[in-house]
The first five atom37 places (N, CA, C, CB, O) and aatype in JSON, in Angstrom:
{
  "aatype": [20, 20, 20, 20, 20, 20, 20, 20, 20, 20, 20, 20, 20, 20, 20, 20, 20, 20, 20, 20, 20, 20, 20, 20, 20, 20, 20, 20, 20, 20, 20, 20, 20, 20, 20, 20, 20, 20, 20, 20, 20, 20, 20, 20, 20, 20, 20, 20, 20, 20, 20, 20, 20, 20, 20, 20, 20, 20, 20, 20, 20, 20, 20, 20, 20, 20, 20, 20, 20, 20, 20, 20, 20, 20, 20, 20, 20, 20, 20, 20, 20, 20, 20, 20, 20, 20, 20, 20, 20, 20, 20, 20, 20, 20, 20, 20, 20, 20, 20, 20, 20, 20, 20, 20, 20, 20, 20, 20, 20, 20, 20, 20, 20, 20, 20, 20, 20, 20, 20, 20, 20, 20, 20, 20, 20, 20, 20, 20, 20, 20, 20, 20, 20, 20, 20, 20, 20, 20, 20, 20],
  "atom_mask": [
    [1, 1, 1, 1, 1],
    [1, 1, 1, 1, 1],
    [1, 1, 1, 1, 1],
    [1, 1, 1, 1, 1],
    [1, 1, 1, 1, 1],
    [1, 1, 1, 1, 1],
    [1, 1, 1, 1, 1],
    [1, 1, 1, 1, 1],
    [1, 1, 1, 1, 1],
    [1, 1, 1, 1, 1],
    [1, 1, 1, 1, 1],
    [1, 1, 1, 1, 1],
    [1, 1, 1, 1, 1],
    [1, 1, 1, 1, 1],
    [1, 1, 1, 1, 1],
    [1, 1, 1, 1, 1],
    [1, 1, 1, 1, 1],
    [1, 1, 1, 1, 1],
    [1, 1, 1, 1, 1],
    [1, 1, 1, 1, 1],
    [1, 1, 1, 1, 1],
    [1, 1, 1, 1, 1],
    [1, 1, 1, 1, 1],
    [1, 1, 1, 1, 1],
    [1, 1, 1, 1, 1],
    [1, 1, 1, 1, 1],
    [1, 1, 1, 1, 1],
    [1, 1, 1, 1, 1],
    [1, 1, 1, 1, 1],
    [1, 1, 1, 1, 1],
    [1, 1, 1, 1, 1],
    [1, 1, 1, 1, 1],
    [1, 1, 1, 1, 1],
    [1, 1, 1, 1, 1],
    [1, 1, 1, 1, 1],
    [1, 1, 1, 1, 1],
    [1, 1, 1, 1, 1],
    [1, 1, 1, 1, 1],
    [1, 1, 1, 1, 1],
    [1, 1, 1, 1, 1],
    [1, 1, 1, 1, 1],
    [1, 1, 1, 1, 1],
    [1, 1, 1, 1, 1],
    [1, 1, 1, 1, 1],
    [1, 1, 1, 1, 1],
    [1, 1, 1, 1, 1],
    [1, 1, 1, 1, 1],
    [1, 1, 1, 1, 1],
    [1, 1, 1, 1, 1],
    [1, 1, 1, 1, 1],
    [1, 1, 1, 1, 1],
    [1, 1, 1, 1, 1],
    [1, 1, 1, 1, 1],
    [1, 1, 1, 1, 1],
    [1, 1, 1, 1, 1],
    [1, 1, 1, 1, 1],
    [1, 1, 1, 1, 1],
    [1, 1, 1, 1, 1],
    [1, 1, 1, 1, 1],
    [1, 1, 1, 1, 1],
    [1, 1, 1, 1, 1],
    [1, 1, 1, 1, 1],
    [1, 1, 1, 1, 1],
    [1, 1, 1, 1, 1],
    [1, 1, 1, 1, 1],
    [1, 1, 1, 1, 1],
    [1, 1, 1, 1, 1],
    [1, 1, 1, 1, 1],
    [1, 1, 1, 1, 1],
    [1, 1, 1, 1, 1],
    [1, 1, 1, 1, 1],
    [1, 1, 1, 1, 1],
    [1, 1, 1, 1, 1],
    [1, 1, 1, 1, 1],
    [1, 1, 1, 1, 1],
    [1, 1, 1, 1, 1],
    [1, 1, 1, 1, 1],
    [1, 1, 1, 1, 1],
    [1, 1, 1, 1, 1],
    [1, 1, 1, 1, 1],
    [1, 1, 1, 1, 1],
    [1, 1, 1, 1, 1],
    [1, 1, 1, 1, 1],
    [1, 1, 1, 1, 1],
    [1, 1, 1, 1, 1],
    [1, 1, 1, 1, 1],
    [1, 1, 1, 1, 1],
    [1, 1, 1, 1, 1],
    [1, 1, 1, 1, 1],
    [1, 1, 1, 1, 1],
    [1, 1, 1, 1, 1],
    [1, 1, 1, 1, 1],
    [1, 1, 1, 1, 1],
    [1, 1, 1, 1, 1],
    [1, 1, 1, 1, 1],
    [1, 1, 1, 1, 1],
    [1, 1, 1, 1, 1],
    [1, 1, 1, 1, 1],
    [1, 1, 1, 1, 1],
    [1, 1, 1, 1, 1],
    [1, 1, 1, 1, 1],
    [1, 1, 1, 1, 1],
    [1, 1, 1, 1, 1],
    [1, 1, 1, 1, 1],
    [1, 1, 1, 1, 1],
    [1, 1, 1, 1, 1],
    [1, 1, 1, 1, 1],
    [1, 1, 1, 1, 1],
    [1, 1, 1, 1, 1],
    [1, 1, 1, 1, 1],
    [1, 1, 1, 1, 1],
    [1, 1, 1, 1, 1],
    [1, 1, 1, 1, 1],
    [1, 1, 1, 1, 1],
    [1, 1, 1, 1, 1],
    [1, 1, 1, 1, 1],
    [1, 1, 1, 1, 1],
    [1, 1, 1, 1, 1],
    [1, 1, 1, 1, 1],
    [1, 1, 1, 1, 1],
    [1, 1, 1, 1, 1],
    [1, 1, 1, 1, 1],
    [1, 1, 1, 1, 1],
    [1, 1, 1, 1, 1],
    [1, 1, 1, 1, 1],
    [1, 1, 1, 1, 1],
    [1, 1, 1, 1, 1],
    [1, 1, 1, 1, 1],
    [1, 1, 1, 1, 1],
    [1, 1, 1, 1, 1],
    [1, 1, 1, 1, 1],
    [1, 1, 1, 1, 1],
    [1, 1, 1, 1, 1],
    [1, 1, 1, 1, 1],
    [1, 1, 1, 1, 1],
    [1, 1, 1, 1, 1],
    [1, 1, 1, 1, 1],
    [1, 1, 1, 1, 1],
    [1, 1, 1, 1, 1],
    [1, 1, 1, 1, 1]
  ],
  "atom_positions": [
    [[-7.2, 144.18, 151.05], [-6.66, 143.51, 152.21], [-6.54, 144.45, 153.38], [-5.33, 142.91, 151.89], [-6.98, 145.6, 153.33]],
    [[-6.03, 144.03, 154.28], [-5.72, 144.17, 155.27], [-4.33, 145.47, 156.01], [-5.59, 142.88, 155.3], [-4.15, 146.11, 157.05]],
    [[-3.78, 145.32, 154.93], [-2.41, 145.58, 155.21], [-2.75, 147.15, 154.42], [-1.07, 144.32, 154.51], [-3.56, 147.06, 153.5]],
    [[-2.25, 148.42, 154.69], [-2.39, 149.58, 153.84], [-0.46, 149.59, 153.17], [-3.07, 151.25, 155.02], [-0.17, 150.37, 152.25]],
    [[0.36, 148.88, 153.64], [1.6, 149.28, 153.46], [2.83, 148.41, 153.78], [1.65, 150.33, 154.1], [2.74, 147.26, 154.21]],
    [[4.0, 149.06, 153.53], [5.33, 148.25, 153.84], [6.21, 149.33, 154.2], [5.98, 147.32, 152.57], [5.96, 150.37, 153.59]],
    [[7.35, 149.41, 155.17], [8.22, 150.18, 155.14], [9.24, 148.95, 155.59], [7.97, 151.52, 155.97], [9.0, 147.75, 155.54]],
    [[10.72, 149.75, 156.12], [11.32, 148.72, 156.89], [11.69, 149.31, 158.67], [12.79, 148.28, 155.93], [11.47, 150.43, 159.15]],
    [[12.11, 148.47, 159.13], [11.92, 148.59, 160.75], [13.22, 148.17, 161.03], [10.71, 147.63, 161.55], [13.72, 147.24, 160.41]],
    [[13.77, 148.73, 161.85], [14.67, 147.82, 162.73], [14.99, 147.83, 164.11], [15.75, 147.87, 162.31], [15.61, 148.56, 164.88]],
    [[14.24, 146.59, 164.19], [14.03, 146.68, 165.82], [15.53, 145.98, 166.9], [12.39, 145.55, 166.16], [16.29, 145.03, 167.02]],
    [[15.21, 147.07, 167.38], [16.85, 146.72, 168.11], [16.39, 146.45, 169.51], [18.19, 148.2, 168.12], [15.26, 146.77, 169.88]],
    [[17.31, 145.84, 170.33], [17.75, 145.03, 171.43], [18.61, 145.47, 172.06], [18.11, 143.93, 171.21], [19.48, 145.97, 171.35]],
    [[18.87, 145.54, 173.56], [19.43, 146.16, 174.15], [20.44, 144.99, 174.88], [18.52, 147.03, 174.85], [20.55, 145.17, 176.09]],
    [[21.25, 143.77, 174.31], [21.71, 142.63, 175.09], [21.83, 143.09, 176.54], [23.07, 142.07, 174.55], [21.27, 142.51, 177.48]],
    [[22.48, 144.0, 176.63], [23.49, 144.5, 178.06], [22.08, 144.45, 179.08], [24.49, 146.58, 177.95], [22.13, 143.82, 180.13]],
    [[21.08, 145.02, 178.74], [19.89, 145.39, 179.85], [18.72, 143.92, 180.18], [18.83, 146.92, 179.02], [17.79, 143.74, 180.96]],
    [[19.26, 143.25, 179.31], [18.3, 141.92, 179.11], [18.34, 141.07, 180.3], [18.74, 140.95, 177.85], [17.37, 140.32, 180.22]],
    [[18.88, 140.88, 181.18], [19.01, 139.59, 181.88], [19.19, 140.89, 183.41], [20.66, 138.18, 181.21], [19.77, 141.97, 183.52]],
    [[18.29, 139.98, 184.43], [18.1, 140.45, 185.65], [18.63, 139.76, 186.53], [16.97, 140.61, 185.94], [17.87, 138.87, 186.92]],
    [[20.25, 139.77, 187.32], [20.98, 138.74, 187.89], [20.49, 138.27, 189.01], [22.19, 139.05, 188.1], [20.68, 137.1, 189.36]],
    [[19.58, 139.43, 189.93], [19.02, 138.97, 190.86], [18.01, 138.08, 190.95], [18.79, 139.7, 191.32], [17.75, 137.81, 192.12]],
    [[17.16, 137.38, 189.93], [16.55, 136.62, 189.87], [16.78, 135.33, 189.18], [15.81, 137.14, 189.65], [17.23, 135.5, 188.05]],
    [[16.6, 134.11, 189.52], [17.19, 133.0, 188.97], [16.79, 132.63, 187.61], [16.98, 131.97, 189.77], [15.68, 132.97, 187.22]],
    [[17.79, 131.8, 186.66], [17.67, 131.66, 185.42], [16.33, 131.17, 184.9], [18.65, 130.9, 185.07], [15.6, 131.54, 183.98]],
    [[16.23, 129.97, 186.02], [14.74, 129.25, 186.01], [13.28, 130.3, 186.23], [14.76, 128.06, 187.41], [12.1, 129.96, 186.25]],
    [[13.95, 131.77, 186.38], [12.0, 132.27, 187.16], [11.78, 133.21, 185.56], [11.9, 133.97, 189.48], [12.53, 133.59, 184.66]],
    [[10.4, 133.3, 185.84], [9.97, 134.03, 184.49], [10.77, 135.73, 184.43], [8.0, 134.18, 184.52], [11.26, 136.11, 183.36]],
    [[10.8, 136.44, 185.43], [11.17, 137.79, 185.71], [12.71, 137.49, 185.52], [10.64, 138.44, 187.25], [13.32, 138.36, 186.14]],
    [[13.62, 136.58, 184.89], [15.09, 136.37, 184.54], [15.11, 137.68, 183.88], [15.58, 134.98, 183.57], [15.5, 138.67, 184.5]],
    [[14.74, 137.75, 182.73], [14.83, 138.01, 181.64], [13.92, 139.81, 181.46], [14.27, 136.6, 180.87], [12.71, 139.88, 181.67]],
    [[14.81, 141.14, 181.04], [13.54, 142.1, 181.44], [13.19, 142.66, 179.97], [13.95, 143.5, 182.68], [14.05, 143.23, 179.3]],
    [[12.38, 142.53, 179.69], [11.73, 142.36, 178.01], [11.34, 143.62, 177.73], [10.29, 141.31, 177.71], [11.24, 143.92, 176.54]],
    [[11.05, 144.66, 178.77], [10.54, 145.9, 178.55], [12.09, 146.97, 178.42], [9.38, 146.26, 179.93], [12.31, 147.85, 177.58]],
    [[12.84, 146.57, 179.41], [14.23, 147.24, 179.13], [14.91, 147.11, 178.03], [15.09, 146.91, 179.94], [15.33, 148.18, 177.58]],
    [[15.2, 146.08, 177.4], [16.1, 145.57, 176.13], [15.13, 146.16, 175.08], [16.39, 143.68, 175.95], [15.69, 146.59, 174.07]],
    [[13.88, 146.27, 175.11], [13.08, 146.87, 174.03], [12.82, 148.25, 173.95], [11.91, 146.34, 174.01], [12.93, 148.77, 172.84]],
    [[12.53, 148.86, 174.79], [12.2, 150.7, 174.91], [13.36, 151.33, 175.3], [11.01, 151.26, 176.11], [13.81, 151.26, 176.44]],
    [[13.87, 151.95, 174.35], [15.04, 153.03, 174.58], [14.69, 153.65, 173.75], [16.49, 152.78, 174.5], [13.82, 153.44, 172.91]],
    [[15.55, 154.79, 173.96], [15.43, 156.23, 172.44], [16.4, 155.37, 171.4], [16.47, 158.44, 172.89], [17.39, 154.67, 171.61]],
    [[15.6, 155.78, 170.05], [16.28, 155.1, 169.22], [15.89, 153.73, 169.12], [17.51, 155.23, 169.49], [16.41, 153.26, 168.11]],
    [[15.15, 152.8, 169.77], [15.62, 151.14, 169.0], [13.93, 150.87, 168.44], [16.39, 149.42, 170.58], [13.16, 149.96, 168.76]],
    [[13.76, 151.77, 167.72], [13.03, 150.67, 166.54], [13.17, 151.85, 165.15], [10.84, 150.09, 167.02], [12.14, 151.88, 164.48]],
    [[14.03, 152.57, 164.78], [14.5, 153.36, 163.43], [13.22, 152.43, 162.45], [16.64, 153.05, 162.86], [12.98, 151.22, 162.47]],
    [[12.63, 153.42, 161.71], [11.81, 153.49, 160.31], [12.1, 154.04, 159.27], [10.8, 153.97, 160.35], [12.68, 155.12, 159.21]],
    [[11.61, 153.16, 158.0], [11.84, 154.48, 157.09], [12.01, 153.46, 155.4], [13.71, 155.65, 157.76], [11.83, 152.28, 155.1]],
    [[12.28, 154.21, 154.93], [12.23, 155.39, 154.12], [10.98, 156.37, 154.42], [12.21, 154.93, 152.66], [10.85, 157.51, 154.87]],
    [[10.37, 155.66, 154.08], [8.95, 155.65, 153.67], [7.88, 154.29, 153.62], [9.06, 156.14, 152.35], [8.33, 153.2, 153.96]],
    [[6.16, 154.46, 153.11], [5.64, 153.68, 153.36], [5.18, 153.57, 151.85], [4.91, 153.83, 154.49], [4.76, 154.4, 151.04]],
    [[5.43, 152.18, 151.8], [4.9, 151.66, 150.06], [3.85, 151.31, 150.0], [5.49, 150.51, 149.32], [3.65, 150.65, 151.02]],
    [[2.86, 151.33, 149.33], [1.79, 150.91, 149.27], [1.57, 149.43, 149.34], [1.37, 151.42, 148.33], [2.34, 148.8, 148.62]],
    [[0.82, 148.81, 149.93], [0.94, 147.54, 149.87], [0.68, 147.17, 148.02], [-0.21, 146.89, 151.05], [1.56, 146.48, 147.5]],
    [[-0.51, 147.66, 147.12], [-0.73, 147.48, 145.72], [0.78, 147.71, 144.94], [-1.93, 148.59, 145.22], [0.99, 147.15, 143.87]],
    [[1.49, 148.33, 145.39], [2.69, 148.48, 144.55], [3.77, 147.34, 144.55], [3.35, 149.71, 144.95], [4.71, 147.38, 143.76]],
    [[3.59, 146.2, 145.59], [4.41, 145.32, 146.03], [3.7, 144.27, 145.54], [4.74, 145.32, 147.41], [2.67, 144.18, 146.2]],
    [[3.79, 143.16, 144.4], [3.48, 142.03, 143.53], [2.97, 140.91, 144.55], [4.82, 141.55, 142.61], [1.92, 140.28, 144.68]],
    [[4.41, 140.98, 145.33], [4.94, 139.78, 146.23], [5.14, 140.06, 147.89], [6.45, 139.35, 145.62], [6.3, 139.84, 148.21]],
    [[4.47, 140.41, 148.78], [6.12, 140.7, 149.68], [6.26, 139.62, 150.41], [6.3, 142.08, 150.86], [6.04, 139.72, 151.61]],
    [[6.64, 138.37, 149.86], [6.85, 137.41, 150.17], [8.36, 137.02, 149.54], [5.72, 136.72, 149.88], [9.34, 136.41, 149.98]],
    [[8.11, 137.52, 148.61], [9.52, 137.36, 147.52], [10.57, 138.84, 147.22], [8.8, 136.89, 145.76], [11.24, 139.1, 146.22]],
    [[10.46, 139.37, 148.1], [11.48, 140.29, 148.09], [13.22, 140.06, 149.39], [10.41, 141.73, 148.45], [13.21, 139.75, 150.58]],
    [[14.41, 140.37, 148.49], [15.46, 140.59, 148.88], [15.94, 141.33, 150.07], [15.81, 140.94, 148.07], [15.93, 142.55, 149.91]],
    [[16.47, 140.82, 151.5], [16.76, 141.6, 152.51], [18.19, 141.56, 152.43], [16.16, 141.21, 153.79], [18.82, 140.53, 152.18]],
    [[18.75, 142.75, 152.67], [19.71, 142.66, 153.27], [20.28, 143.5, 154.11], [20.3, 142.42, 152.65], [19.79, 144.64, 154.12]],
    [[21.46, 143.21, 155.05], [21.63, 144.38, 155.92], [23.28, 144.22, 156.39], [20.43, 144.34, 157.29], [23.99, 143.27, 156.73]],
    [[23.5, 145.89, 156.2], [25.05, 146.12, 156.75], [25.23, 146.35, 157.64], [25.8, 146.87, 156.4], [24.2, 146.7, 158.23]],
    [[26.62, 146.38, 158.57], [27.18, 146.76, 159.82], [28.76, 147.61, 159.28], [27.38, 145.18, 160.9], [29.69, 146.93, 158.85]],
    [[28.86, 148.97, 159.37], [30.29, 149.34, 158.69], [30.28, 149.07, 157.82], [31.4, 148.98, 158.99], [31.46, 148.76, 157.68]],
    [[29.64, 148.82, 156.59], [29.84, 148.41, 155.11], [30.01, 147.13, 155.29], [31.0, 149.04, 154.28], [29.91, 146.54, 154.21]],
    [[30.25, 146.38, 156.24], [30.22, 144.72, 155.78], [29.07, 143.65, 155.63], [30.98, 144.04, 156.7], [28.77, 143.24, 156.76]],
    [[28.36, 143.08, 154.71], [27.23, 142.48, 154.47], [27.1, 141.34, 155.58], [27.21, 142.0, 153.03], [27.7, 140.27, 155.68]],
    [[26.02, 141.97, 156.45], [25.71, 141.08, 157.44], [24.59, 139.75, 157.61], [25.46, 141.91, 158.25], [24.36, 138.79, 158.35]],
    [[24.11, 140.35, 156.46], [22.3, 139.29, 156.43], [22.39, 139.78, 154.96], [20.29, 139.97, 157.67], [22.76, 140.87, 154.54]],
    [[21.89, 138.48, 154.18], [21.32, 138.4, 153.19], [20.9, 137.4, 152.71], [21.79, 138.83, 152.57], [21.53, 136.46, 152.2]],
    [[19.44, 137.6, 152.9], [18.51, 136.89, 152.68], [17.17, 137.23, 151.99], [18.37, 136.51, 153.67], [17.18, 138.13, 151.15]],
    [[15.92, 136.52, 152.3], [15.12, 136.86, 151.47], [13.37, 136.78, 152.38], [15.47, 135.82, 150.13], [13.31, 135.99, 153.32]],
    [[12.47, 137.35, 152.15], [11.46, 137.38, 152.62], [10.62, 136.24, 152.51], [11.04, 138.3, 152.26], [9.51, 136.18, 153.04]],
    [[11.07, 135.43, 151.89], [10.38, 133.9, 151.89], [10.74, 133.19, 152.83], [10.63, 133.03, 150.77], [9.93, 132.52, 153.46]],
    [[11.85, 133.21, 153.07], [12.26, 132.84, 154.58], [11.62, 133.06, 155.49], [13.23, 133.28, 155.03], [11.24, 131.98, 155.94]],
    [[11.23, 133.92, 156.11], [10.63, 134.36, 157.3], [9.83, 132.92, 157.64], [9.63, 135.82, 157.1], [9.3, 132.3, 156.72]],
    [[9.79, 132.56, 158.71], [8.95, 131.67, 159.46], [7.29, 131.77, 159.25], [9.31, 131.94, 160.92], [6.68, 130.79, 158.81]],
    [[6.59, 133.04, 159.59], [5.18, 132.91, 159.29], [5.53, 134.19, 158.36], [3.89, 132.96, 160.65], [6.37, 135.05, 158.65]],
    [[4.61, 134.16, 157.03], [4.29, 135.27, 156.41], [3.06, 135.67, 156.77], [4.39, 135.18, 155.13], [2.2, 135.08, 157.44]],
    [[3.05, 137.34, 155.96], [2.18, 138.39, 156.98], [0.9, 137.81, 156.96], [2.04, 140.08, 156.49], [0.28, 138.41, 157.83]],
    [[0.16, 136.96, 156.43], [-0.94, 136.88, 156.74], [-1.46, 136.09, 157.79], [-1.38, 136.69, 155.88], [-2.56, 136.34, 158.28]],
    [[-0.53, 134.85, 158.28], [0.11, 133.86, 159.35], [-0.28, 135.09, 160.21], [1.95, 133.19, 159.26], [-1.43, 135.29, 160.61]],
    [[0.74, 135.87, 160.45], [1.22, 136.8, 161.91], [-0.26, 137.6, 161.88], [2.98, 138.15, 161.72], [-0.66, 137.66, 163.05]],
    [[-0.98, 138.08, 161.19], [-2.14, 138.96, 161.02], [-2.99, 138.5, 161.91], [-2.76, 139.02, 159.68], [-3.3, 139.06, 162.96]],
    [[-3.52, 137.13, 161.37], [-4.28, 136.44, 161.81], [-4.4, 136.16, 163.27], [-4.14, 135.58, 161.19], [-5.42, 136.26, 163.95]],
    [[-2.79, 135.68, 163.78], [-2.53, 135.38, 165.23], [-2.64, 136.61, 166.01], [-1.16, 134.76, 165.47], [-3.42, 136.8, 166.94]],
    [[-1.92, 137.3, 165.6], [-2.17, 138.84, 166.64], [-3.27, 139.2, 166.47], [-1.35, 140.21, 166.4], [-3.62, 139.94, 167.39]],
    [[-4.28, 139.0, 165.47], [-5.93, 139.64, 165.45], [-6.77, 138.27, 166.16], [-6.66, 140.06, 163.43], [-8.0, 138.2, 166.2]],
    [[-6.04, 137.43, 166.59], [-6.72, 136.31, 167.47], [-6.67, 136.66, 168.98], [-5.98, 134.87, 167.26], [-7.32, 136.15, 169.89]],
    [[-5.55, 137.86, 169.02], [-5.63, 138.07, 170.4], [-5.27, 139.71, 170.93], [-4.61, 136.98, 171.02], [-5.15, 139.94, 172.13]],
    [[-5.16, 140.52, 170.17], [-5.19, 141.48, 170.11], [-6.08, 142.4, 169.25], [-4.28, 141.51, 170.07], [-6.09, 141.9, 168.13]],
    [[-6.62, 143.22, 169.27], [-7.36, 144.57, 168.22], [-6.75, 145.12, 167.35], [-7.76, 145.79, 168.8], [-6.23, 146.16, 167.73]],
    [[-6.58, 144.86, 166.27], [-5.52, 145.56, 165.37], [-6.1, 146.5, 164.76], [-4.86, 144.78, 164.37], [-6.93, 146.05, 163.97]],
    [[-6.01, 148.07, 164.76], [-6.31, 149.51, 164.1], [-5.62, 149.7, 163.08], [-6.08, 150.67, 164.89], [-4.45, 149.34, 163.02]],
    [[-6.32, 150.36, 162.01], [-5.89, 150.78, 160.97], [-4.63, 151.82, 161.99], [-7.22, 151.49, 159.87], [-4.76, 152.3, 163.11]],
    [[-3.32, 151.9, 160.9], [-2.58, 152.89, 161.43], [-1.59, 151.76, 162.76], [-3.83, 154.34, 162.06], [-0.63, 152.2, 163.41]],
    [[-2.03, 150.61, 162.86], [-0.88, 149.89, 163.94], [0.16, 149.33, 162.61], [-1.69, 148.23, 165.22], [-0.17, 149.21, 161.42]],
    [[1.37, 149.07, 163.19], [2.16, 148.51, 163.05], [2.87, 147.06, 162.99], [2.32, 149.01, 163.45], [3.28, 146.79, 164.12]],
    [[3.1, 146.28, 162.31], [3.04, 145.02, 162.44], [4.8, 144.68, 162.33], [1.94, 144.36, 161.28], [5.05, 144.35, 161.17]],
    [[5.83, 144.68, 163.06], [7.03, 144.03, 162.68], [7.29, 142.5, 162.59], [7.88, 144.48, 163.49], [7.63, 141.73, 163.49]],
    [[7.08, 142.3, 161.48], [7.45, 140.82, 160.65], [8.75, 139.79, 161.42], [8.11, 141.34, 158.86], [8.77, 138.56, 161.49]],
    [[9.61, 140.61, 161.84], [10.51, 139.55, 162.29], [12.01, 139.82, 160.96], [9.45, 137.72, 162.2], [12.23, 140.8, 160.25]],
    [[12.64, 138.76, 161.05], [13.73, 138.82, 160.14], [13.8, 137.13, 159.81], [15.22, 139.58, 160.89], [13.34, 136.19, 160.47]],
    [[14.67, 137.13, 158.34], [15.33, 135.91, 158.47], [16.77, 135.26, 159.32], [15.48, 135.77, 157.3], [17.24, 135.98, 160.21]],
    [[17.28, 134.27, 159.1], [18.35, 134.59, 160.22], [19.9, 135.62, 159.92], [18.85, 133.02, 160.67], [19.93, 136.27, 158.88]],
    [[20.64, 135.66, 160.5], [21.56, 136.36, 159.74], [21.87, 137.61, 160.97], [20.86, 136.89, 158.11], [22.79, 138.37, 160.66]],
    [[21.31, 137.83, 162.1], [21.19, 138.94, 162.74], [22.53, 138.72, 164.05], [19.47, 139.09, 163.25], [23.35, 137.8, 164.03]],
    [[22.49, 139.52, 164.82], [23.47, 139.72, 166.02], [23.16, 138.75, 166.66], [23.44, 140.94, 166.88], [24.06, 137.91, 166.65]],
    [[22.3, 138.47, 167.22], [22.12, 137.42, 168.39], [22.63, 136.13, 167.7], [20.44, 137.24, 169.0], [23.69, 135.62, 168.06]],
    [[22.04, 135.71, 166.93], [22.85, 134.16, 166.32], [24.15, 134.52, 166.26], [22.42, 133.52, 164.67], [24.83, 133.5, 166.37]],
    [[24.81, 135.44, 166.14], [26.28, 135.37, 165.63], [27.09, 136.09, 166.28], [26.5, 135.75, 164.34], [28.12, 136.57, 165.8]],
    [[26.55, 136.28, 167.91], [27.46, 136.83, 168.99], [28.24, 137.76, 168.81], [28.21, 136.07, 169.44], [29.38, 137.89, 169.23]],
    [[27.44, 138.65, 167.97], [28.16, 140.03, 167.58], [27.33, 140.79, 167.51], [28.9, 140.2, 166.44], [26.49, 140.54, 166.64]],
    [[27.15, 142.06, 168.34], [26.06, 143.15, 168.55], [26.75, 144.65, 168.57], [25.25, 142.86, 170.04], [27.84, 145.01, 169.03]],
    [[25.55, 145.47, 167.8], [26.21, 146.79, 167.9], [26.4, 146.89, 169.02], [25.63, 147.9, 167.47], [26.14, 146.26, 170.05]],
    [[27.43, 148.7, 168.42], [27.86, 149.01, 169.5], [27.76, 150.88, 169.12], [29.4, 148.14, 169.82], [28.0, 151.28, 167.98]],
    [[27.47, 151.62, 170.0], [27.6, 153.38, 169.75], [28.52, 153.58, 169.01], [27.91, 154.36, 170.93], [29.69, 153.51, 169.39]],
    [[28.02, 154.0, 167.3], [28.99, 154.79, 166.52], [28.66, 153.9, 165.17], [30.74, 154.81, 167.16], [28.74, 154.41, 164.05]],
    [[28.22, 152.3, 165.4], [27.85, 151.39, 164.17], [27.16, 151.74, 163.4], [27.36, 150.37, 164.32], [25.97, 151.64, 163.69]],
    [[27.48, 152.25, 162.15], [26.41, 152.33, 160.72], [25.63, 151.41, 160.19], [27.02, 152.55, 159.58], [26.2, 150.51, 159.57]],
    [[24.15, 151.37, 160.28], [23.27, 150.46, 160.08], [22.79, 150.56, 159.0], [22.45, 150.38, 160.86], [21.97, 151.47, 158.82]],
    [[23.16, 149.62, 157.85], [22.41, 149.98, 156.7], [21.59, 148.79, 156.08], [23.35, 150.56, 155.68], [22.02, 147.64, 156.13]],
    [[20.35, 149.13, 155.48], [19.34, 147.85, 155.87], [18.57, 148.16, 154.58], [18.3, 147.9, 157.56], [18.22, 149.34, 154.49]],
    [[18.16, 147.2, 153.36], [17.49, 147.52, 152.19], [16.88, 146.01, 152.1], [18.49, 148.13, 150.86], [17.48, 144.96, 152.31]],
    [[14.85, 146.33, 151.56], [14.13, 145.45, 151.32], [13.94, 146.15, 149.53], [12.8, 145.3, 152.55], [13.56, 147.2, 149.02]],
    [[14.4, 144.99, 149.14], [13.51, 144.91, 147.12], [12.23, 145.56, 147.47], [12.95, 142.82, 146.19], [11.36, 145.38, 148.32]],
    [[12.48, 146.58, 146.26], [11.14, 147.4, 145.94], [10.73, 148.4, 147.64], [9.59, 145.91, 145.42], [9.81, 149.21, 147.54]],
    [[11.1, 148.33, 148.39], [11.06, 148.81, 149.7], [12.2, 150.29, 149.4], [11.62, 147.43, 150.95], [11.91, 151.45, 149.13]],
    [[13.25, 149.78, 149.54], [14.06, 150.94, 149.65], [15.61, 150.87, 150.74], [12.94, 152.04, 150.2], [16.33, 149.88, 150.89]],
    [[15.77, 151.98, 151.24], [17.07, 151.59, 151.96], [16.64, 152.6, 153.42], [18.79, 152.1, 150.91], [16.26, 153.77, 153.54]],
    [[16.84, 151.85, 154.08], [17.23, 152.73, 156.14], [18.52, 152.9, 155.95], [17.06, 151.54, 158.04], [19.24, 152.09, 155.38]],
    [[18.91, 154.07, 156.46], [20.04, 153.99, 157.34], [20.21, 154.7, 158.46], [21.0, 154.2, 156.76], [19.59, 155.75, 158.58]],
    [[21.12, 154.25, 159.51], [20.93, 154.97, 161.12], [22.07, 154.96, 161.31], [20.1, 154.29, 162.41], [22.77, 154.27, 160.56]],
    [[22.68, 155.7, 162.37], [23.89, 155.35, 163.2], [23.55, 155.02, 164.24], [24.82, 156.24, 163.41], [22.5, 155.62, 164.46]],
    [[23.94, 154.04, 165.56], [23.92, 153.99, 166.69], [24.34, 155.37, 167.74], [24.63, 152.93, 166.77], [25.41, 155.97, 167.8]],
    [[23.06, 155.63, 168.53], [23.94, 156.52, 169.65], [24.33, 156.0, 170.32], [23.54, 157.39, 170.39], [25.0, 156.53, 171.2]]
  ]
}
């Protein structure tokens, strides 16, 4: 296939930098997609990279993820809306995909934005996929 691997990602969001007041709710430039996304720090990797052959399923593996030790998301990779071969397909419909790019899958629900609660500098992020392994980060 396609895929050489799995690690986990966590792509973070910057709420505070997201929304541009000077421009109205209705115009496309509301919203600044490049700020809330590129900072030092917001997309943490890791452990490591699993082989994709070592993973049965990764359709059927266990997510879950902490904030301070309290279980924030737990869910499962079947969930996800499109699985990886869905998302492959679409981004290689309109983009060039190189050996060595990166593909972030998305999450199931369970995250900050649905639940109006977002880190904050100093939050312990701890984040484990079945057969994947465990991230952990602190917020700067």
């Amino acid at each position: 296939g396609c895929v050489a691997g799995y690690t986990i990602a966590n792509d973070l969001s910057a709420r505070d930098a997201m929304k541009r007041d000077k421009n109205p709710p209705t115009s496309p430039f509301h919203y600044d997609w490049v700020s809330q996304k590129c900072f030092d720090g917001s997309c943490p990797l890791g452990p490591w990279i699993v082989p994709a052959g070592d993973i049965r399923d990764p359709h059927q593996l266990g997510i879950k993820l902490w904030v301070n030790g309290e279980l924030m998301q737990d869910s499962h990779t079947s969930k996800l809306i499109f699985d990886t071969a869905e998302q492959i397909a679409m981004l290689s419909s309109r983009v060039t995909l190189r050996p060595g790019d990166l593909v972030l899958t998305g999450t199931p629900a369970g995250v900050g934005m649905g639940r109006g609660r977002f880190l904050k500098p100093g939050d312990a992020v701890r984040l484990w996929i079945e057969t994947i392994g465990e991230l952990n980060h602190t917020l700067a």
